[in-house]
LODRENKOL-329452 format. One line per field, with one value per residue (C-alpha): residue number from 1; z, x, y negated. Coordinates in steps of 0.001 Angstrom, whole numbers. Layout:
// residues N
miba [NUM	...]
z [Z	...]
x [X	...]
y [Y	...]
***
This chain:
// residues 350
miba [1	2	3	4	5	6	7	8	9	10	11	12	13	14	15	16	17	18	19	20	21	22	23	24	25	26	27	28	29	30	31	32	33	34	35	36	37	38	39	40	41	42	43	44	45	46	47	48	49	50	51	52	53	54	55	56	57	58	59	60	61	62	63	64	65	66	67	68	69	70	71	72	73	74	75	76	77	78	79	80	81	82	83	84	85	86	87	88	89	90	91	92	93	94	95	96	97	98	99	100	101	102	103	104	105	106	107	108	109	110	111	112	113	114	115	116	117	118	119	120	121	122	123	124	125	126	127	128	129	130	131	132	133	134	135	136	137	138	139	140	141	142	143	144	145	146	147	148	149	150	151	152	153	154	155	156	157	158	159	160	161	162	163	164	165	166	167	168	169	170	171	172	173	174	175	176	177	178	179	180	181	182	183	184	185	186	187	188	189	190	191	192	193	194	195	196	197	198	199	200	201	202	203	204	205	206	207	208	209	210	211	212	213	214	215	216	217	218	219	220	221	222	223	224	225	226	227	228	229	230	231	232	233	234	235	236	237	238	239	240	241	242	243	244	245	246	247	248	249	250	251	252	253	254	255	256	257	258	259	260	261	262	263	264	265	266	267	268	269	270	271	272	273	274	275	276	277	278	279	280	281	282	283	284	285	286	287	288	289	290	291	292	293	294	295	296	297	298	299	300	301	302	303	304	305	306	307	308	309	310	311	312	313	314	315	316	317	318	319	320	321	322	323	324	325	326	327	328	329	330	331	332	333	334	335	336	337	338	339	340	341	342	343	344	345	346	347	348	349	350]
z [44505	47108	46431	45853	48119	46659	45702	44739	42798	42899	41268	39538	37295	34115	35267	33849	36286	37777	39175	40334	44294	44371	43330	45649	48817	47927	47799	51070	52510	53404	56564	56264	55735	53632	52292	49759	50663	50171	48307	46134	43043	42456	38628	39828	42438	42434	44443	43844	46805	46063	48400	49618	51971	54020	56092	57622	57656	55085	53983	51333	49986	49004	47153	47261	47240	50542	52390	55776	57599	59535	61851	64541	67483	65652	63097	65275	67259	64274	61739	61844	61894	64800	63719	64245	61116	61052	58689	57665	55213	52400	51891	52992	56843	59243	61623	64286	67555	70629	73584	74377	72376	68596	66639	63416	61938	59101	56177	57520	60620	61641	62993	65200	65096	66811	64443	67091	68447	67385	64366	63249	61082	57870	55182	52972	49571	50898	50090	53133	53515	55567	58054	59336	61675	63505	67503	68100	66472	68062	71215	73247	72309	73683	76995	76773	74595	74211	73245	69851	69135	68120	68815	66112	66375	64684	62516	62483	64870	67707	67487	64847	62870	62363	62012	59168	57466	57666	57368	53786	52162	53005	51698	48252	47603	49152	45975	45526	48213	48670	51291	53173	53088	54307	57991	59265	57656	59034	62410	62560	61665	64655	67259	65401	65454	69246	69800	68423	70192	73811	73685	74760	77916	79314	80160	77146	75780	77265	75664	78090	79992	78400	80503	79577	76523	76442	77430	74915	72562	74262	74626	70852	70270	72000	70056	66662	67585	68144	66005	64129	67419	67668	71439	72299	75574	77527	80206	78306	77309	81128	82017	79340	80396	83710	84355	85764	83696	85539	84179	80605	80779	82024	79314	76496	77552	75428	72321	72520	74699	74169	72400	70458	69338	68470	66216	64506	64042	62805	60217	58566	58616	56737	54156	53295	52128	50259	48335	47649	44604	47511	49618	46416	46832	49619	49971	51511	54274	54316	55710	58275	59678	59419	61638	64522	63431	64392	60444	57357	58777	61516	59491	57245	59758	61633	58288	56827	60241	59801	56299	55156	52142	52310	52009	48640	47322	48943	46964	43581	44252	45468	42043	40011	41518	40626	37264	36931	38332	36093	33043	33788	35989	32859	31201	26954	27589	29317	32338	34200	37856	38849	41349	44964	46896	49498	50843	51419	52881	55538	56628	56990	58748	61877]
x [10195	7494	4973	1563	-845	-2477	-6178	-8737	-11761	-14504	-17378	-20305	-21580	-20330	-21193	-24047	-26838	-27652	-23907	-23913	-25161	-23221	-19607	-20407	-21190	-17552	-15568	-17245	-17129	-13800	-15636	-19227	-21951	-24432	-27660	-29745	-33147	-35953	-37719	-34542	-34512	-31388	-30724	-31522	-28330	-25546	-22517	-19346	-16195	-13711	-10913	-7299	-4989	-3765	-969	-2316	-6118	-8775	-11031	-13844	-16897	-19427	-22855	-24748	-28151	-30136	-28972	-27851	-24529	-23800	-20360	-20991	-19332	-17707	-16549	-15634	-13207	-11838	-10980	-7862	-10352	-10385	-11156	-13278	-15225	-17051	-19430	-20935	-24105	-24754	-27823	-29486	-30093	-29087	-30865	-28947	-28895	-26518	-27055	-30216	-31132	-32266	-30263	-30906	-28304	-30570	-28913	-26609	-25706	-22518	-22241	-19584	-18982	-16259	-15842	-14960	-18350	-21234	-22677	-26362	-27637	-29570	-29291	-31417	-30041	-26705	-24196	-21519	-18161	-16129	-12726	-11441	-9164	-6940	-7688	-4249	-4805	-7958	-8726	-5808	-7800	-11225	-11765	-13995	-13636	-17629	-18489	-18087	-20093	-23520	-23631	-25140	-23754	-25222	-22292	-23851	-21841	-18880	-16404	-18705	-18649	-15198	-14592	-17112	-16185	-12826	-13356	-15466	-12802	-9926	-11964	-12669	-9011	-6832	-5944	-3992	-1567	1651	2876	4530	1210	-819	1033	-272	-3828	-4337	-3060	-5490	-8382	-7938	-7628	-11075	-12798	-11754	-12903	-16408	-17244	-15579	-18697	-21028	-21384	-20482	-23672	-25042	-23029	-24548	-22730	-22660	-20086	-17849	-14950	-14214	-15507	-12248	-10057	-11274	-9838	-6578	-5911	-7221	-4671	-1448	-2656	-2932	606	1627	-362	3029	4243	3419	4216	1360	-940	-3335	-957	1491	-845	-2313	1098	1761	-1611	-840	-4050	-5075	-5837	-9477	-9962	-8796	-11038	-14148	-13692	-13708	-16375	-18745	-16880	-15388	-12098	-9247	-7301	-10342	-10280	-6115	-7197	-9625	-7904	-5020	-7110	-8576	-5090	-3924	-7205	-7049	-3529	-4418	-7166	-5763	-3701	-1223	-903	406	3758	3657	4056	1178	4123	5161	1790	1394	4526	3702	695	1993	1012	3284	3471	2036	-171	-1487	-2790	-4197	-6460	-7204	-8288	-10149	-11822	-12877	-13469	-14688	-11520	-7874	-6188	-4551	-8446	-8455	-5883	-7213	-11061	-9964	-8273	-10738	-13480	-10761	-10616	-14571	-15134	-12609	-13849	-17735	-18577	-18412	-20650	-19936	-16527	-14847	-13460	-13678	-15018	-12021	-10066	-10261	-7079	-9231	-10129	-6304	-6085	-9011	-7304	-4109	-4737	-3742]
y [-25132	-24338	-21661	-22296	-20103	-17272	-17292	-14655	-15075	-11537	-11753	-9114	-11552	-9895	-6366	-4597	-5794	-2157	-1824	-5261	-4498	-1219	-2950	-5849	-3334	-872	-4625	-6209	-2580	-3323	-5423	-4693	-1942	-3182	-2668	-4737	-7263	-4755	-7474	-7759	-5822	-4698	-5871	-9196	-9268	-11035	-11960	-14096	-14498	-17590	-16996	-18739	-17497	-19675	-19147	-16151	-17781	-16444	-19217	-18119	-19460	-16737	-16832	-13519	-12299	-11251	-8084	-6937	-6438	-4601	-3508	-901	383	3710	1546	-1571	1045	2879	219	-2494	-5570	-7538	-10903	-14029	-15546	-18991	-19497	-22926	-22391	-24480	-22636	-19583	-18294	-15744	-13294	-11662	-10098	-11017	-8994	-9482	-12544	-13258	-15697	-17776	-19704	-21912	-23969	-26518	-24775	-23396	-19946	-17835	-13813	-11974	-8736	-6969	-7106	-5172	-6925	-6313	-9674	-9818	-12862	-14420	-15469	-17326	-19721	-20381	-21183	-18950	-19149	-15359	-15982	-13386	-12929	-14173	-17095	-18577	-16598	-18424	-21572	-20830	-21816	-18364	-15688	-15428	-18656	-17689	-14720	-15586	-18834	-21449	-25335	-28118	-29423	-33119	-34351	-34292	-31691	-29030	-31962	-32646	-28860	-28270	-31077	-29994	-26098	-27247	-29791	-27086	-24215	-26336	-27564	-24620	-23297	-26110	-26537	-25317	-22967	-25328	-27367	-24549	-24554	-27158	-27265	-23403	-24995	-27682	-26060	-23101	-26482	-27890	-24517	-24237	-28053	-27101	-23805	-24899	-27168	-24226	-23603	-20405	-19574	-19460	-16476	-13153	-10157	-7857	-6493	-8756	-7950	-4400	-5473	-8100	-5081	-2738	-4961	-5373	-1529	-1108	-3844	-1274	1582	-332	-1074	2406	4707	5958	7417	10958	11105	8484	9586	8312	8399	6216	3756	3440	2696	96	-1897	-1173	654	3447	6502	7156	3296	3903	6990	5549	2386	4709	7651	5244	5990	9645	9190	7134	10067	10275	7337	7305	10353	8000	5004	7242	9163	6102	4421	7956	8054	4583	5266	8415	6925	3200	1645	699	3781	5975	5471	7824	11491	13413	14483	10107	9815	12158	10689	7401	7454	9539	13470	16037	17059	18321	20947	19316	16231	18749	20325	16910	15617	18430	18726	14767	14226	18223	18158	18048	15187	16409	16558	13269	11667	13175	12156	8933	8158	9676	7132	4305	5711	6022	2597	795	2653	2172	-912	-2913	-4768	-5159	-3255	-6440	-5695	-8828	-8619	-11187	-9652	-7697	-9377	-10625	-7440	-6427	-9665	-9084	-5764	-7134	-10538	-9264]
***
């Protein structure tokens, strides 16, 4: 019998109101920094994700109160998200900034963002349905890779039409198909998401310098894919892309050096197994292996150097806050805040 997809339902609503903003911002952390609507008290929040996994497509419909978001270049470099999301609003608006120009996306409108672009948006009180798609998936579908970012298309017609429409009615009954059902639905939405956005014409998307920014994500792409290999050089990768090294160099001065940014992407890939349900079936020593460091000692010093603690004090504090959160986030001693699936999911798309 075929497998239904999985689903995920995370919500605050049954948290004491005063933990409410601070449980939503450590789940949607896992994509986001976030910060509440000034005018927002922060009793009065609320936030609630309804998610379905689609064969290798997140689709999610999420109600929250207003905030900002936020995904900067340190972040953007270090982390293993390197997605596109469409968003469709059923109610609420969004302010962001593109290059050089301010966007709004209003209720009704549907909105593009590359997350491996630098993100700075605030929302009012929201309600949108939402597709997070790998770069594999939809990139080799846009006739250009920046005609997503930013841009806001009025879903009333043509090509955003059919893909809202569509992106909405697969959203709402996801959680009922089967696996096998899911291939083809996840298919056809990517070719109606690429339909709507190859409408804009190039010259409407300014990020800028979006060439190396294109091969910054390509050479983020070969490290990603190598970070367990302890011999890994800038020379190496040069030769892989089949750059030069004075071009690799120059492409990450911005952000530190490319071996700076290895050591990064590597350290985050180490903590996030120290301090998560799913990373404790490793040894200390498993990890240090596993993401290309020479050994024990030097991952030690790399990590105390980063995070100021070892990663054994790591490990404990990172289970203690587990323990704290699933003992006090409660409201009435239930301990119903649904589930957090969809975050794994969003670091693993890819």
């Amino acid at each position: 019998m075929t497998r239904r997809v999985e689903s995920s339902v995370f919500h605050t609503t049954k948290l004491a109101p005063e933990l409410r903003f601070d449980a939503w911002r450590e789940s949607i952390g896992v994509m986001f920094d976030t910060r509440i609507d000034p005018s927002i008290r922060a009793q009065d929040f609320d936030a609630r994700v309804e998610s379905v996994l689609l064969d290798g497509l997140m689709l999610t419909r999420v109600r929250s109160g207003g905030q900002k978001f936020d995904r900067r270049p340190d972040r953007i470099m270090a982390d293993s998200i390197d997605h596109y999301m469409v968003q469709v609003f059923r109610g609420g608006q969004v302010d962001m900034t593109v290059g050089s120009k301010q966007v709004t996306g209003q209720t009704g409108a549907m909105v593009g963002f590359d997350l491996g672009t630098i993100l700075d948006s605030e929302n009012s009180e929201f309600d949108v349905v939402t597709a997070i798609i790998p770069r594999r998936r939809l990139e080799p579908h846009l006739r250009n890779s920046a005609s997503l970012h930013g841009q806001v298309l009025d879903p009333s017609r043509g090509a955003a039409r059919l893909a809202a429409d569509y992106l909405e009615t697969l959203c709402a009954i996801g959680p009922d198909m089967t696996e096998d059902e899911a291939i083809p639905a996840s298919d056809a939405l990517v070719i109606l998401l690429a339909a709507a956005f190859n409408q804009v014409p190039s010259s409407e998307s300014d990020p800028p310098d979006w060439a190396d920014h294109a091969l910054l994500i390509r050479v983020k792409a070969e490290i990603a894919a190598r970070l367990g290999d302890s011999a890994l050089s800038a020379a190496r990768l040069a030769g892989i892309l089949g750059l030069s090294r004075s071009r690799l160099y120059k492409l990450f001065e911005p952000h530190g050096g490319v071996m700076h940014i290895v050591r990064e992407m590597r350290l985050r890939r180490a903590l996030n197994d120290l301090v998560t349900p799913r990373g404790q079936r490793y040894q200390i020593s498993e990890i240090a292996y596993r993401w290309g460091f020479t050994g024990p000692a030097q991952f030690a010093r790399a990590f105390r150097n980063r995070y100021g603690c070892s990663p054994k004090e790591a490990r404990r504090e990172g289970l203690a806050v587990a323990a704290r959160r699933h003992s006090t986030m409660l409201a009435d001693g239930t301990a119903d805040i649904g589930d957090r699936k969809y975050e794994t999911w969003i670091e693993t798309l890819a």
